[in-house]
C-alpha positions as CSV (number, residue, x, y, z in Angstrom):
1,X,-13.3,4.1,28.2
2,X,-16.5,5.2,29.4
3,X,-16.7,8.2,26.7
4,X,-16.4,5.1,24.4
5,X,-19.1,3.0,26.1
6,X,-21.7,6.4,26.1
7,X,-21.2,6.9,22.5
8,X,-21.8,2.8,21.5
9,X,-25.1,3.1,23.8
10,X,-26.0,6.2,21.9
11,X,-26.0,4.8,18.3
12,X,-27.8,2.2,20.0
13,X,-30.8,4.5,20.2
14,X,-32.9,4.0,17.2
15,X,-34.1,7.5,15.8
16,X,-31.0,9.1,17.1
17,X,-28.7,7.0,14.1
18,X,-31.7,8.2,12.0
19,X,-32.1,11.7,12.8
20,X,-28.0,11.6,12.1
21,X,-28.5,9.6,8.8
22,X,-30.9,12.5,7.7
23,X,-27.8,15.2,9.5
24,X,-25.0,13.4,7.5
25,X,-27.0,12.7,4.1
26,X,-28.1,17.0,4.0
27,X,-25.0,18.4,5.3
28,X,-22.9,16.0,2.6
29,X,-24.7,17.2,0.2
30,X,-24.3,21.0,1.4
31,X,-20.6,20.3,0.3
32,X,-21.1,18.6,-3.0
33,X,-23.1,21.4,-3.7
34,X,-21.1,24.5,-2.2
35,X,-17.8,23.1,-4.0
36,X,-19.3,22.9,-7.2
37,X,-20.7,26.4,-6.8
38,X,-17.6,27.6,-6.2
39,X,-15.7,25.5,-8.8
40,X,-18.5,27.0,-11.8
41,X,-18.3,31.0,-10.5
42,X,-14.8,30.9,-9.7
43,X,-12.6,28.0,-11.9
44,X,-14.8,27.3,-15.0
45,X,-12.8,27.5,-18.1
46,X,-15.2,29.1,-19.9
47,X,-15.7,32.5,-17.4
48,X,-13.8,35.2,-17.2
49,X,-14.3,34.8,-13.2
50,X,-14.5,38.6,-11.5
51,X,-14.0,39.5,-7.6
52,X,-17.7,41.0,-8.2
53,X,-18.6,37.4,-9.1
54,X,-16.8,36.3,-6.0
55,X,-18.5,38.4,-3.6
56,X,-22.1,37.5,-5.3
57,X,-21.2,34.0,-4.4
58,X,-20.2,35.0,-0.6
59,X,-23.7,36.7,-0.4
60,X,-25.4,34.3,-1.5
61,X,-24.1,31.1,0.4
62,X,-23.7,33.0,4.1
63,X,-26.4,36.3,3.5
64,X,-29.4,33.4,4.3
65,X,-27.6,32.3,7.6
66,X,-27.6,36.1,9.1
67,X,-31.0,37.2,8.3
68,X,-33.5,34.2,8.3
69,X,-30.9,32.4,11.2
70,X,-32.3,34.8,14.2
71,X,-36.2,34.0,12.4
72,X,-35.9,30.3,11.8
73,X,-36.9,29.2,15.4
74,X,-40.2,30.8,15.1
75,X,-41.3,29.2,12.0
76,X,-39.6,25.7,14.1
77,X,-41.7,25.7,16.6
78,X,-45.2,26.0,14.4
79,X,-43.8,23.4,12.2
80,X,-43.3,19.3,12.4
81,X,-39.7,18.7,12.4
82,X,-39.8,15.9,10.5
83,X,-41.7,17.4,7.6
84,X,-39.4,20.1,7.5
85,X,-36.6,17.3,6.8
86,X,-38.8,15.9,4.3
87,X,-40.2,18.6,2.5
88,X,-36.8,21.2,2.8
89,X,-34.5,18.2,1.2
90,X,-36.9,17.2,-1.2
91,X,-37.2,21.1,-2.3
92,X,-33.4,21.9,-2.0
93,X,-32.9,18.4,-4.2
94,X,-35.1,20.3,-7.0
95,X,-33.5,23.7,-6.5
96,X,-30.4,22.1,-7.2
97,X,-31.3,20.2,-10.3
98,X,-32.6,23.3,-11.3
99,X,-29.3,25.0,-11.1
100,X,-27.8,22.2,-12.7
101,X,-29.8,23.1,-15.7
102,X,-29.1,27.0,-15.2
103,X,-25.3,26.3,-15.5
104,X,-25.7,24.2,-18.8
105,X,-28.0,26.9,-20.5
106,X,-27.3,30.2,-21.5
107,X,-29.6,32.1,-19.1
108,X,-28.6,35.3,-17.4
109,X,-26.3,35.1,-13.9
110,X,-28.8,36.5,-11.6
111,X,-31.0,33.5,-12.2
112,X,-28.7,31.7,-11.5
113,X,-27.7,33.3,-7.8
114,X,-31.5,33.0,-7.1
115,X,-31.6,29.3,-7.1
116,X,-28.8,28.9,-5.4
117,X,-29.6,31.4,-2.8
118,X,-32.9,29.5,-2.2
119,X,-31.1,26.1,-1.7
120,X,-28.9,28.3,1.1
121,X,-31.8,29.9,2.9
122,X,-33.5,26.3,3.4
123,X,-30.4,25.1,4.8
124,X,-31.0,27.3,7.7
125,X,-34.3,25.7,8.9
126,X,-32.9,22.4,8.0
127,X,-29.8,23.0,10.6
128,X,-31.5,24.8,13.0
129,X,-34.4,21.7,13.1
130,X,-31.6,18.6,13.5
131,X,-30.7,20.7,16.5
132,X,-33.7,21.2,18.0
133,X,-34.7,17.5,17.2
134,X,-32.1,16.1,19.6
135,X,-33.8,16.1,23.0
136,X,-36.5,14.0,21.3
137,X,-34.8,10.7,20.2
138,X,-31.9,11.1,23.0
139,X,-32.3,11.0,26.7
140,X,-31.1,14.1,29.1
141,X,-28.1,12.2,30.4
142,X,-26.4,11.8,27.2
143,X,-27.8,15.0,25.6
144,X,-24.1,16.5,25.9
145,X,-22.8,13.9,23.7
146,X,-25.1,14.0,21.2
147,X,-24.6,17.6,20.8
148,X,-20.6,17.1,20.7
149,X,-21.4,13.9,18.1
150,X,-23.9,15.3,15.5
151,X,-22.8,18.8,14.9
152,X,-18.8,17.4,14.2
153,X,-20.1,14.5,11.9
154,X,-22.0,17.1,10.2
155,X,-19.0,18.7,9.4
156,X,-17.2,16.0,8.9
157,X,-19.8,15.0,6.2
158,X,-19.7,18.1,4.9
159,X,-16.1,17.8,4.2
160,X,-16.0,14.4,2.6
161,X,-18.8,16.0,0.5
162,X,-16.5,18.3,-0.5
163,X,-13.7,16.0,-1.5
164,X,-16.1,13.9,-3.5
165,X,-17.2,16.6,-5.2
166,X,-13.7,17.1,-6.2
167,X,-13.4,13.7,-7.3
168,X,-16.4,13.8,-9.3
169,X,-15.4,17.0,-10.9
170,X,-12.4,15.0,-12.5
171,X,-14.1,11.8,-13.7
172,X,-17.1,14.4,-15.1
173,X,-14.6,16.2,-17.0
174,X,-15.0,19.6,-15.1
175,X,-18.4,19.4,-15.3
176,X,-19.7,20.9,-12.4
177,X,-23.5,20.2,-13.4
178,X,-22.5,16.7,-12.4
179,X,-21.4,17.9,-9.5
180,X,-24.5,19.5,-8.4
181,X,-26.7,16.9,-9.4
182,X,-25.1,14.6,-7.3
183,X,-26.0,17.2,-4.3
184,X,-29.0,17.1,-5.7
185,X,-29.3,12.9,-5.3
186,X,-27.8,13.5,-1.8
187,X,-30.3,16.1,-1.0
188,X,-33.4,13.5,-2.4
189,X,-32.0,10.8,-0.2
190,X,-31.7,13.3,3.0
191,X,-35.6,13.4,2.1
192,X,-36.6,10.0,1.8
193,X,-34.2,9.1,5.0
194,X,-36.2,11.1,7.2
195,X,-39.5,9.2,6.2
196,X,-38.2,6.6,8.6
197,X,-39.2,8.3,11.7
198,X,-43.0,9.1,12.8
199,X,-44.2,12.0,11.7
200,X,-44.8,13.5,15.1
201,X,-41.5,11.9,16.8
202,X,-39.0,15.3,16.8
203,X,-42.3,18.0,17.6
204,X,-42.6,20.3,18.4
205,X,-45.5,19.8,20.7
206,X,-48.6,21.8,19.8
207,X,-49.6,24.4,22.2
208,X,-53.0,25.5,22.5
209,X,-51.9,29.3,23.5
210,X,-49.3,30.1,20.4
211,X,-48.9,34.0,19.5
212,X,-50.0,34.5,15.8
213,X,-46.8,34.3,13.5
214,X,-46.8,38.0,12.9
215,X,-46.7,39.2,16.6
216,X,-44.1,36.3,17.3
217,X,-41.6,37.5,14.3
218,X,-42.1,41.3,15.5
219,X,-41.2,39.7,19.5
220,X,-38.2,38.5,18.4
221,X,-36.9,41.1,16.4
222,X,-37.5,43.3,19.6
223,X,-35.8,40.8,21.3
224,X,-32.8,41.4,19.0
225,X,-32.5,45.1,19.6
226,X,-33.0,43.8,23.3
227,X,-29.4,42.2,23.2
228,X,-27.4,45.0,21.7
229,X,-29.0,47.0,24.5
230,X,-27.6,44.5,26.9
231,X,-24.3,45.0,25.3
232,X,-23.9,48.1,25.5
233,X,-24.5,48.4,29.5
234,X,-21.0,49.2,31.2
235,X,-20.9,45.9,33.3
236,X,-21.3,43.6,29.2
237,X,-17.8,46.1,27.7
238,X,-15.6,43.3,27.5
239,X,-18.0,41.6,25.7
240,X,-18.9,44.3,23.1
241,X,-15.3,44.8,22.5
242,X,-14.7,41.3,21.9
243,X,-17.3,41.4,19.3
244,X,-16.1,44.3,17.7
245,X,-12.7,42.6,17.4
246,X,-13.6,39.5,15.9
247,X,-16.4,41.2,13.4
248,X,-13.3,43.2,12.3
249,X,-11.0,40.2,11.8
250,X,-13.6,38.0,10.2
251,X,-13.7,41.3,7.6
252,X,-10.3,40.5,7.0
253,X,-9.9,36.9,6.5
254,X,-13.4,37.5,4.2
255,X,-11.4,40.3,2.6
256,X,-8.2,38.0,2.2
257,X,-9.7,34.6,1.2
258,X,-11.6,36.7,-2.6
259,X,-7.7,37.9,-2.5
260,X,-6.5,34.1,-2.4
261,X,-9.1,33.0,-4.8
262,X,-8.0,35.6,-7.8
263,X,-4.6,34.5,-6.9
264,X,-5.0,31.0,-7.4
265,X,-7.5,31.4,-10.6
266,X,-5.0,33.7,-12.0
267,X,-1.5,34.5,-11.1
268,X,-0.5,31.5,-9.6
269,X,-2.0,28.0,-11.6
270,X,-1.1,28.1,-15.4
271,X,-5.2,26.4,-15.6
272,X,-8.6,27.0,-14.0
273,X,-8.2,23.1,-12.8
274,X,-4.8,23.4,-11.6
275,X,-5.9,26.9,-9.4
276,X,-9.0,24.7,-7.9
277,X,-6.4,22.1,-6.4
278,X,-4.2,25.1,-5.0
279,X,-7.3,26.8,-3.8
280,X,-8.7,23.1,-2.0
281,X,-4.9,22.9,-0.5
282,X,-4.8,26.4,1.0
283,X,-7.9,25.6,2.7
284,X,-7.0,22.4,3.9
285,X,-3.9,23.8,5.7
286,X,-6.2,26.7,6.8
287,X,-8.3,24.2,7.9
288,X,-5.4,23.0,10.0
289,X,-4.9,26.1,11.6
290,X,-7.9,26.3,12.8
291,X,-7.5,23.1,14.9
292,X,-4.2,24.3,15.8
293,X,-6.1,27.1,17.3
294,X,-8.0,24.7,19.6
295,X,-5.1,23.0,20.6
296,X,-2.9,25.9,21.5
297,X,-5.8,28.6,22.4
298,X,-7.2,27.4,25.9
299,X,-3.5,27.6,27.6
300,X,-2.5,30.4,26.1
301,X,-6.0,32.2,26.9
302,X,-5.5,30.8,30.3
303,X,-2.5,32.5,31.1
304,X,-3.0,35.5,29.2
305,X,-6.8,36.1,29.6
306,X,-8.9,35.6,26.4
307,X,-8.6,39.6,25.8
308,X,-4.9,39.9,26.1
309,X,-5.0,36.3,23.7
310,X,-6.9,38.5,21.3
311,X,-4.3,40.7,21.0
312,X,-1.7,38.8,20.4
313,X,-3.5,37.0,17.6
314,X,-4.4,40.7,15.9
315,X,-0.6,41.5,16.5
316,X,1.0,38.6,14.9
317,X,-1.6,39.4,11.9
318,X,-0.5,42.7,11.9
319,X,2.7,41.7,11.3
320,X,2.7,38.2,9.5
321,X,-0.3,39.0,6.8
322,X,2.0,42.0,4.9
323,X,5.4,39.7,5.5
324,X,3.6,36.4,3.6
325,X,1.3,37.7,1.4
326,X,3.0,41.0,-0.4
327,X,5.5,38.4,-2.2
328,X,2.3,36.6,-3.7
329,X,3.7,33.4,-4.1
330,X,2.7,30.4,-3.3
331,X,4.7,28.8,-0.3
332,X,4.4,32.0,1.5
333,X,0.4,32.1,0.9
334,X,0.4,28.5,2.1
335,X,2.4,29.4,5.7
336,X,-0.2,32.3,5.6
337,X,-3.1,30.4,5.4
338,X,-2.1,28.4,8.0
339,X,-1.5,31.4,10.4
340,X,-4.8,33.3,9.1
341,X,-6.3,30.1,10.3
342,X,-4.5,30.0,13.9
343,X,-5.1,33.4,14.6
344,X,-8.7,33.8,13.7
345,X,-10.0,30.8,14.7
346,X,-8.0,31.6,18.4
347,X,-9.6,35.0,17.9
348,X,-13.0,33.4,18.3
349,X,-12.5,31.1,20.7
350,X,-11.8,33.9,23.1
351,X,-14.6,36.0,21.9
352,X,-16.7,33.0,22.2
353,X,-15.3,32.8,25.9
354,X,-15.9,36.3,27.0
355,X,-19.7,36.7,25.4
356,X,-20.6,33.1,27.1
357,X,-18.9,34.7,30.9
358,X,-19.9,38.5,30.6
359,X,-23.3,37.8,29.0
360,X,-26.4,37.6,31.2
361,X,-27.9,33.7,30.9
362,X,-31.2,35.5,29.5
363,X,-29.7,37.3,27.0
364,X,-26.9,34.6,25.9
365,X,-28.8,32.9,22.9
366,X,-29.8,36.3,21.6
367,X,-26.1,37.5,21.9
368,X,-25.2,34.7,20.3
369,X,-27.7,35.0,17.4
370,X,-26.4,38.7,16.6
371,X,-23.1,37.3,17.0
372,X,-23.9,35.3,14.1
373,X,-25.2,38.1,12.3
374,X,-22.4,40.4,12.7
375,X,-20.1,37.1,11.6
376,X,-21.5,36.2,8.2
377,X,-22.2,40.0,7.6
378,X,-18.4,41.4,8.3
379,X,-17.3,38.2,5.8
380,X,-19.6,39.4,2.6
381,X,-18.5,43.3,3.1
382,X,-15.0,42.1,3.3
383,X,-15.6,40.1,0.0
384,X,-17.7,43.5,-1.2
385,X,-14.9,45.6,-0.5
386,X,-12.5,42.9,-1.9
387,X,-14.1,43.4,-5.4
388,X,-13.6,46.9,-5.5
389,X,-9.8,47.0,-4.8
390,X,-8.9,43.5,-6.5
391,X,-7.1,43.9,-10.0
392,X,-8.4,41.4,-12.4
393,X,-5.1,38.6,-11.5
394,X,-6.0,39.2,-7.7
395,X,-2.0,41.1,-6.7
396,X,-3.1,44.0,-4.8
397,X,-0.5,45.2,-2.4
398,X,-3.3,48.0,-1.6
399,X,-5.6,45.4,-0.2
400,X,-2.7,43.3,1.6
401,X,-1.7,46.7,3.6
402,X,-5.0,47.8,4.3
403,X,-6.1,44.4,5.7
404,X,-2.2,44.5,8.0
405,X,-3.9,48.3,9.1
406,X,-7.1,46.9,10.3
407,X,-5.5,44.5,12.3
408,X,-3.5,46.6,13.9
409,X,-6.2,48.7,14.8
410,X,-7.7,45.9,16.9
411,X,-4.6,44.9,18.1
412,X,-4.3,48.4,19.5
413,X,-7.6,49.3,20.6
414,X,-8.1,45.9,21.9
415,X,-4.9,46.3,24.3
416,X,-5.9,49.8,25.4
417,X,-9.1,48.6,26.7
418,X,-7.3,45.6,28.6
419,X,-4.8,47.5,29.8
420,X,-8.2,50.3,31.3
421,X,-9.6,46.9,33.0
422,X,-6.5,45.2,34.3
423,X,-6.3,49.1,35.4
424,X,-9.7,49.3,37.2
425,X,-9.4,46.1,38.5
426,X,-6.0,47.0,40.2
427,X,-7.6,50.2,41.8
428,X,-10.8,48.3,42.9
429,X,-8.2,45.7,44.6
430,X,-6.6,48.9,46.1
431,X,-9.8,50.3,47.4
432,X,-11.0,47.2,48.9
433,X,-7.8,46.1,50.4
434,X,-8.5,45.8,54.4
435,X,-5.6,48.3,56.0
436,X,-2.5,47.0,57.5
């Protein structure tokens, strides 16, 4: 197959298995160390775990990705990529040991939160830079596949990171200092694996003319207000609405996955250990929903149109979330992740459809980079919000019906404005029509 001879000629390539060594190596340890984060706010025997603590946790794993994401490719570009594989693993490997201490002394939580919120934020430039290295260790006629290969054996590293951090978890007892220390070994070997490529192989190239870093972190932040300017021209509506959809149903999946955490920590495993296996299988079939989404989503959006496809996600929300979730049991939450899963993940795809066909070429990256922003933000209210209407065992009917209402509201506004544009469309059709 000749997908199957490209990808044996790109592992070929030298620095490109290196560059996804260092990719694989970091973004394991990214889920070692996220599980065990989770496991020691949420399901340590020895916390009384809040939806307050919840939503801390939220902020500080995702907050990092929205506001230094849109400022990390300016500091990129003044900086060797390589030594920012080097120097952000090695520093992330010491954060982490550090918090590994923090969790085995008695030291107050927002110390705690800090260190991990610093291993997050370098995570960002260490992403962003295994992106940017690509063009440099693989040739332009296989660049598409390298971008397909790396960023899905990230994940997939990230998710075997996860499951050994379970597995860890058990032989250490529920220790989850273990746990991070073993992200933090992963993290020293990310470092040491990207020694093995010249320093000045991934760039960037140095420029004689570059802006001081001041005037180019001010540029881009005006570039940033540039692109919800270009949004909210007439002609980029679809767009804008599509956004506004999909930052309201992120809210709600933020809002229902604290909900599904308190659930399983509380009212639904008789111990903290037995409520971190429900909580690993609720994602897992979420997790299956989401690639159920890519299966089913580009027909359906075909024949539908990605707004219309919107709309039936935020309809069968509206009236699937109440029906599986108010009997807070577990089956029912199971079927529910699975459809939460579905539906948002389908949700995106279509917004991801409509910004990428209504959104000038110019202005697509920085679309895309609020995008992201408005993403991770709408998923820490939801789990802000969560903590204020959660009971201590996590059965909130409130919540459950107020998440059903929100989605509603996008089903309908969302089909207004489709039916308005199938609507103008019809009367432009009219208009232009030549007479019989």
């Amino acid at each position: 197959m000749p997908v199957v001879r490209d990808l044996r000629a790109l592992l070929r390539l030298r620095y490109f298995r290196r560059l996804l060594y260092v990719r694989l190596l970091s973004q394991g340890a990214d889920g070692v160390y996220q599980v065990a984060l989770a496991a020691y706010v949420v399901f340590s025997p020895e916390k009384q775990t809040s939806a307050t603590a919840i939503a801390s946790a939220m902020a500080v794993l995702l907050l990092p990705y929205s506001l230094v994401g849109p400022f990390a490719g300016v500091l990129l570009d003044r900086w060797r990529r390589r030594q920012v594989f080097v120097y952000g693993n090695l520093l992330r490997a010491l954060l982490a040991a550090a918090t590994a201490v923090l969790m085995v002394s008695q030291v107050p939580d927002w110390l705690f939160y800090v260190s991990a919120l610093c291993v997050t934020a370098v995570n960002r430039f260490v992403l962003a830079g295994l992106s940017a290295s690509l063009p440099r260790v693989v040739d332009a006629e296989r660049l598409v596949l390298a971008n397909s290969l790396s960023p899905t054996a990230g994940t997939l590293a990230a998710t075997a990171g996860g499951g050994l951090a379970f597995a860890v978890r058990l032989v250490a007892s529920g220790s989850d200092a273990a746990v991070v220390l073993l992200g933090a070994f992963l993290y020293l070997c990310a470092s040491l694996s990207s020694l093995s490529m010249p320093r000045a192989l991934l760039g960037p190239d140095q420029q004689p003319m570059r802006p001081p870093l001041r005037a180019a972190l001010v540029v881009t932040a005006r570039e940033l207000i540039a692109a919800v300017r270009h949004l909210a021209e007439p002609r980029r509506r679809e767009a804008a609405w599509a956004l506004a959809a999909m930052t309201l149903m992120r809210f709600c999946y933020g809002a229902l996955l604290v909900l599904l955490l308190m659930l399983s920590r509380y009212a639904l495993a008789a111990t903290p250990d037995a409520g971190l296996k429900l909580l690993g299988l609720s994602l897992a079939v979420s997790g299956a929903g989401f690639f159920a989404a890519a299966m089913v989503t580009p027909g359906a959006a075909g024949r539908l149109g990605p707004g219309w496809w919107i709309v039936v996600c935020a309809t069968a929300a509206t009236i699937l979330e109440p029906a599986l979730g108010l009997p807070f049991a577990r089956s029912p939450l199971l079927v529910a992740a699975f459809v939460l899963g579905l539906i948002t993940q389908g949700a995106k795809i279509s917004t991801d459809t409509i910004v990428q066909s209504c959104v000038d070429d110019g202005f697509r990256g920085r679309v895309f980079s609020v995008y992201d922003v408005l993403f991770n933000v709408a998923f820490v209210g939801a789990a802000g919000v969560a903590a204020l209407m959660l009971p201590p065992d996590g059965r909130s009917a409130v919540l459950v019906v107020f998440v059903a209402l929100i989605y509603a509201g996008v089903a309908g506004s969302m089909a207004r404005f489709e039916r308005s544009r199938d609507g103008n469309r019809g009367d432009v059709s009219r208009e232009t029509s030549p007479p019989r």
